[in-house]
C-alpha positions in Angstrom: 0.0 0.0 0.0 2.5 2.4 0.8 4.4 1.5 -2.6 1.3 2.2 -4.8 0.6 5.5 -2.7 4.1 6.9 -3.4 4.1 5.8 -6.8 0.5 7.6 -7.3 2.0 10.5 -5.4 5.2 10.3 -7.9 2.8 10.1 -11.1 1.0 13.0 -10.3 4.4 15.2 -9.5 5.9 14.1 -12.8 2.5 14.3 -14.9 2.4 17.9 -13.3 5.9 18.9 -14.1 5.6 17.8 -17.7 3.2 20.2 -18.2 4.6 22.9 -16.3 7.7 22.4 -18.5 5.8 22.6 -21.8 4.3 25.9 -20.5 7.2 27.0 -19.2 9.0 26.5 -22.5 6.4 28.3 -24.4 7.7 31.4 -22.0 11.9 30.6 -22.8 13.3 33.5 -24.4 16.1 32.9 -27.1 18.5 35.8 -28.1 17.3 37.6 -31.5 20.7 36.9 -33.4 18.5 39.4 -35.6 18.7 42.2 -33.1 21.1 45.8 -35.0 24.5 46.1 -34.2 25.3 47.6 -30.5 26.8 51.0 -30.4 28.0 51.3 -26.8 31.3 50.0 -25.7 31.5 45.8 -24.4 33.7 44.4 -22.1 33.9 41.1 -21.7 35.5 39.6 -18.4 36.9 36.3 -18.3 38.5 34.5 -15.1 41.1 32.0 -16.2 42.8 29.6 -13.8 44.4 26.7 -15.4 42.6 27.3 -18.1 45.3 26.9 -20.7 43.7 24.4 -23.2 40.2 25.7 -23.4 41.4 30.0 -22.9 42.7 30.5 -27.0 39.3 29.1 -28.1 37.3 31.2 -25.5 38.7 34.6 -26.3 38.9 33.8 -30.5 35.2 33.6 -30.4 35.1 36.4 -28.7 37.0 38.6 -31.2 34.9 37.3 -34.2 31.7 38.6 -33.0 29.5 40.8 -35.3 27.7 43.7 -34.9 30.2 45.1 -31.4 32.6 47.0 -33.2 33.5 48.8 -29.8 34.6 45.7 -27.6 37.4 44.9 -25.1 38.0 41.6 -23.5 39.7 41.4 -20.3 41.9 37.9 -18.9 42.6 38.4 -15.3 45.0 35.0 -15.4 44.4 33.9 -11.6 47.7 32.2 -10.3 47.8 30.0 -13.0 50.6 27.0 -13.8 50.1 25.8 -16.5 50.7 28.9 -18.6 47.5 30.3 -19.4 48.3 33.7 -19.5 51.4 33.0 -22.1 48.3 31.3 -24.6 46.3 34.7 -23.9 50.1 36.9 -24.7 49.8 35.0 -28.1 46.6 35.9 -29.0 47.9 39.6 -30.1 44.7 41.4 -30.4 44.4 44.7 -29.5 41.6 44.2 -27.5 43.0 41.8 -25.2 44.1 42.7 -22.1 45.2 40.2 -19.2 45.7 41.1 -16.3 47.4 38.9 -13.9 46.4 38.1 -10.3 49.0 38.6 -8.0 47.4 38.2 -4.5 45.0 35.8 -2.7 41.7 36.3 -2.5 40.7 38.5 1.1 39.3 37.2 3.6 35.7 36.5 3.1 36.2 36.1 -1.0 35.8 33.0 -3.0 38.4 33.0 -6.0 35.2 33.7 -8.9 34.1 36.2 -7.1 37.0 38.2 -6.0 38.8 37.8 -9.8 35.4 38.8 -11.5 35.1 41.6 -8.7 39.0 42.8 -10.6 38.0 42.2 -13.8 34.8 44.3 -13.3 37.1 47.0 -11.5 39.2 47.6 -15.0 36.3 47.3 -17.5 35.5 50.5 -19.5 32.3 49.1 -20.8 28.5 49.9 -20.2 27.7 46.7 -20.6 30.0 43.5 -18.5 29.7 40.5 -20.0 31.4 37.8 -17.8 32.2 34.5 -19.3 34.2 31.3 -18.4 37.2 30.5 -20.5 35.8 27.3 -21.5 32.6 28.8 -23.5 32.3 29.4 -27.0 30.3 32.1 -28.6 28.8 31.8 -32.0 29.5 34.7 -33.8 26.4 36.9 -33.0 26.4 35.7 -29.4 26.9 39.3 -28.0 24.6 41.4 -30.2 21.4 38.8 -29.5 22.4 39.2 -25.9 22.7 43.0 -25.7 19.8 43.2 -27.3 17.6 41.8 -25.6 19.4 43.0 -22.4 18.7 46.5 -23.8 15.0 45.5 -25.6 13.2 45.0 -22.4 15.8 47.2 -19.9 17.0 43.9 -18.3 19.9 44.4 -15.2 20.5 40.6 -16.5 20.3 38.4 -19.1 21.4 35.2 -17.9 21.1 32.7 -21.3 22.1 29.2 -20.3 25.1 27.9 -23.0 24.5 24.7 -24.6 26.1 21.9 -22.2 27.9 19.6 -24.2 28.8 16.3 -22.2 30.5 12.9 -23.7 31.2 10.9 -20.9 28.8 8.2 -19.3 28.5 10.8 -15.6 28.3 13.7 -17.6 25.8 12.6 -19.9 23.8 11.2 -16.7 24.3 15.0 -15.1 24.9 17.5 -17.3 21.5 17.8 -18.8 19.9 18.5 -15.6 21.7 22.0 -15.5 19.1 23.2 -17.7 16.2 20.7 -16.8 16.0 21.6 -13.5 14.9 25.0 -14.0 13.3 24.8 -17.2 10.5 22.5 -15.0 10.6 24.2 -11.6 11.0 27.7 -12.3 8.2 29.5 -14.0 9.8 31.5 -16.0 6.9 33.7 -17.0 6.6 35.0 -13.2 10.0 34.9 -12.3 10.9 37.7 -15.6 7.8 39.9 -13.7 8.4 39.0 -10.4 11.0 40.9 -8.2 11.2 37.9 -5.7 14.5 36.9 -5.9 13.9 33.5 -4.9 12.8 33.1 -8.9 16.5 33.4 -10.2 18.6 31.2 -12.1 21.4 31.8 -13.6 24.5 30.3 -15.0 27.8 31.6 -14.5 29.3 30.5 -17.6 27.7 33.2 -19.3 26.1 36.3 -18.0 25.3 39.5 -19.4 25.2 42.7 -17.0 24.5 46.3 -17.2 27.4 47.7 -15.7 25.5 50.4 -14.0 23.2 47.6 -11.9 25.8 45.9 -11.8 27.8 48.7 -9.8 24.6 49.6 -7.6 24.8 46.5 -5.9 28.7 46.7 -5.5 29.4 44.0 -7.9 30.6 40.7 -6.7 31.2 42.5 -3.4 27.6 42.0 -2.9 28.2 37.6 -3.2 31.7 37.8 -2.2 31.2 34.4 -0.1 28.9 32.4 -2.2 29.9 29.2 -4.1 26.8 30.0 -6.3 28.0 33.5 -6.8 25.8 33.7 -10.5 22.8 32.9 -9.0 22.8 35.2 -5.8 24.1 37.9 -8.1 20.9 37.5 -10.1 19.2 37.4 -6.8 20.7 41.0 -5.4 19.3 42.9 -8.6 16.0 41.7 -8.2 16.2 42.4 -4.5 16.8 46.3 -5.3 13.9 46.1 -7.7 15.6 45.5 -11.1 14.2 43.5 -13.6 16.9 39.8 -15.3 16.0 37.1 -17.7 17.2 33.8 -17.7 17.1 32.4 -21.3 18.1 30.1 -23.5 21.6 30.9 -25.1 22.1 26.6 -26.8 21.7 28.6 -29.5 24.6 31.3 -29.5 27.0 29.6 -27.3 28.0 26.4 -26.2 29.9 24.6 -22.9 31.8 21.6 -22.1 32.4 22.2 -18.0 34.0 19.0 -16.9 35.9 16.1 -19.3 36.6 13.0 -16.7 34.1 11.6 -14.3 36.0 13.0 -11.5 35.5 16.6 -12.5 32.1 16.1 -12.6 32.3 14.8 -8.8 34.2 17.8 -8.0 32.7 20.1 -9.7 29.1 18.8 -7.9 30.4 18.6 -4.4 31.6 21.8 -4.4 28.5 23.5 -5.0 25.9 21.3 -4.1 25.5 21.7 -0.5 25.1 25.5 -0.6 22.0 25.1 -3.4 18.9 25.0 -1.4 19.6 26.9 1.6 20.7 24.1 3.7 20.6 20.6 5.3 16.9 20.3 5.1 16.3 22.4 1.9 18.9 19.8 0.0 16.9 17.0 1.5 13.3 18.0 0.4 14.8 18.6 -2.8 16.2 15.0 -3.2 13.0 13.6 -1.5 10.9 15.5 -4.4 13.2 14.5 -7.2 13.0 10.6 -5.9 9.7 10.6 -6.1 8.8 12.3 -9.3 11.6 10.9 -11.2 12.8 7.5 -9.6 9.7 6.0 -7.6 7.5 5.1 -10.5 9.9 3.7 -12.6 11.0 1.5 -10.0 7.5 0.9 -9.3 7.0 0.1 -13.3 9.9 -2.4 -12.7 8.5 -4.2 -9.6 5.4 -3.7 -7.8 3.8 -6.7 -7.3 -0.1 -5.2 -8.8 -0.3 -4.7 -12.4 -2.3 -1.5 -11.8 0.4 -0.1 -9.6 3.3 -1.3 -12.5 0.5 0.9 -15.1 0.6 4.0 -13.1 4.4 3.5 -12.1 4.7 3.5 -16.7 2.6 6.7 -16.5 5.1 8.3 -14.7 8.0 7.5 -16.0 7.1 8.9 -19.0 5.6 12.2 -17.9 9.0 12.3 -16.4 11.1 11.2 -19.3 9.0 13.4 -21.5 9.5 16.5 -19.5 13.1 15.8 -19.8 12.8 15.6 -23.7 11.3 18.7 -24.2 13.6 20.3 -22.7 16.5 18.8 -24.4 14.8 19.2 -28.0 14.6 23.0 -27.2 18.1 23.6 -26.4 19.4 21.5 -29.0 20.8 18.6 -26.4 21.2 15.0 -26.8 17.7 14.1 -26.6 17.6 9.8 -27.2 18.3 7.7 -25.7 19.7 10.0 -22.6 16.1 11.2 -21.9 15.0 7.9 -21.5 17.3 7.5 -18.4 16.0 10.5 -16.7 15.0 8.2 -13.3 19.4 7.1 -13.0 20.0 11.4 -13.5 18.3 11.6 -10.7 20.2 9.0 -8.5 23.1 10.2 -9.9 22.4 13.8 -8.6 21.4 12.6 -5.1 24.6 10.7 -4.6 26.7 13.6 -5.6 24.5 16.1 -3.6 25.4 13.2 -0.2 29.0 13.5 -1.3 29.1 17.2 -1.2 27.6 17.9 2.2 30.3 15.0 3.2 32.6 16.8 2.0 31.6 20.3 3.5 30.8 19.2 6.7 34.6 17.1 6.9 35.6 20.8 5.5 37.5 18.7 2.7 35.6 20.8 -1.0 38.2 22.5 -2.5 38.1 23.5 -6.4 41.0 24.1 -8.7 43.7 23.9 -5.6 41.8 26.3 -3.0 40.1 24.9 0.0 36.1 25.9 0.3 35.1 27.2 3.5 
């Protein structure tokens, strides 16, 4: 009995959230790679550290982008060793600048935060751009972005990359990036709303009005957050400005981790601090069990036919919420939808690894400890 109630209770979630998605995706903005060339000055800030194989590739896209004639792109190269900042010296544009980190980040600062907080501190622009130096922009990336940035006087566009992922964990993970949002957050509300509790963003690639941007004090403002993109999202809306999260698969793309072990890293470094705490984190992964994993197990084996029918039902309300959103920003779709219900498990073990890891004190990321 209390099989078949759960599974009915994990039915209903997922039929509900397959809707929700398709509503919410009829709400998605895209970037207008249409939109007329921009006319105030750009500057787009890029943290590097150890980022000497994907950095040449980041910037390059950068410089071929249409329609920004007046554009400068910043490297602040953060205590590198692998010679990231040579690979940026060999670029030899003119609008290139690194600048290289020669101190720690101050007490209270995260390393994102305190290099973008630099890298903001020497732009000229009057629009920031800040990007990680393993995206790639399609050529009208920054026009389609300004645009709409300027279109609807947006403080933020956030518009979620493409997330490219070729390894089995990566495939399993990656695609709930954008998933996750695209069915919990309704995005029609949240563009209205000034609650900043209705933010997402990503990190790899946002767009900023550099005015906002300084009204809040920057990066100052989330100088201690692992999910610094998302709480700077959060502080505009708090002072009554007005972001966007959108989808960007089509004018850039992302591949954030390569082994299985980056993706573990990556995870438990951030995970912990994503729903506010021990019992936010856990509601979460009860919810996501439920909708995503109960029925199919239930599908598998219950015992009553009916029960294994309604279990089917919801695992493929869930499977086709996760399919529409990976036809709509142009991700694998087949057969990586279909195992939407071991995404799930996969997320809940790396969410138990990262609060193991933060309450041991043991997270670090790209050689710093995490408080």
């Amino acid at each position: 009995m209390v099989m078949r109630r759960l599974t009915m209770a994990g039915t209903a979630i997922a039929g509900a959230l397959a809707v929700h998605t398709a509503v919410n995706l009829r709400h998605l903005r895209t970037p207008e790679v249409t939109a007329p060339p921009i006319t105030e000055r750009v500057s787009v800030l890029i943290p590097a550290r150890d980022e000497a194989a994907t950095i040449a590739g980041a910037v390059t896209s950068v410089l071929a982008q249409r329609g920004v004639p007046d554009l400068e792109v910043l490297v602040l190269d953060d205590h590198s060793s692998d010679g990231t900042g040579a690979v940026v010296e060999s670029i030899g544009a003119a609008q290139v600048r690194l600048i290289r980190g020669t101190d720690e980040p101050p007490a209270g600062w995260l390393g994102k935060p305190w290099a973008a907080q630099r890298l903001a501190e020497a732009a000229s622009g009057t629009v920031l751009v800040f990007m990680d130096a393993d995206v790639q922009l399609e050529p009208d990336a920054l026009r389609a972005c300004i645009g709409e940035l300027r279109a609807h006087d947006f403080a933020m566009v956030a518009p979620y990359p493409r997330q490219l992922a070729e390894g089995w964990l990566e495939r399993l993970v990656q695609p709930l990036v954008t998933w996750s949002w695209c069915a919990f957050l309704p995005l029609g509300l949240a563009e209205r709303s000034p609650r900043p509790s209705l933010s997402a963003a990503n990190g790899q690639l946002l767009v900023v009005d550099a005015r906002a941007y300084r009204a809040i004090d920057g990066h100052a403002s989330v100088a201690g957050v692992v999910l610094e993109d998302i709480a700077l999202m959060r502080a505009l809306k708090a002072s009554g400005m007005r972001t966007c999260t959108m989808d960007g698969s089509t004018i850039a793309s992302c591949r954030m981790y390569e082994t299985s072990s980056q993706v573990v890293d990556g995870y438990a470094k951030s995970l912990w601090s994503a729903f506010g705490g021990p019992a936010g984190s856990i509601a979460v992964t009860a919810l996501l069990l439920t909708a995503s994993v109960v029925p199919a197990a239930s599908a598998l084996v219950a015992r009553r036919h009916s029960t294994r029918l309604i279990g089917l039902v919801g695992y493929a309300a869930a499977v086709a919420s996760r399919a529409q959103v990976a036809r709509r920003t142009h991700a694998r779709t087949w057969p990586d939808s279909a195992a939407h219900p071991a995404s799930i498990v996969a997320f809940a073990a790396l969410s138990a690894v990262s609060w193991s890891r933060h309450t041991r004190g043991s997270n670090t990321w790209k050689g710093r400890r995490l408080p």
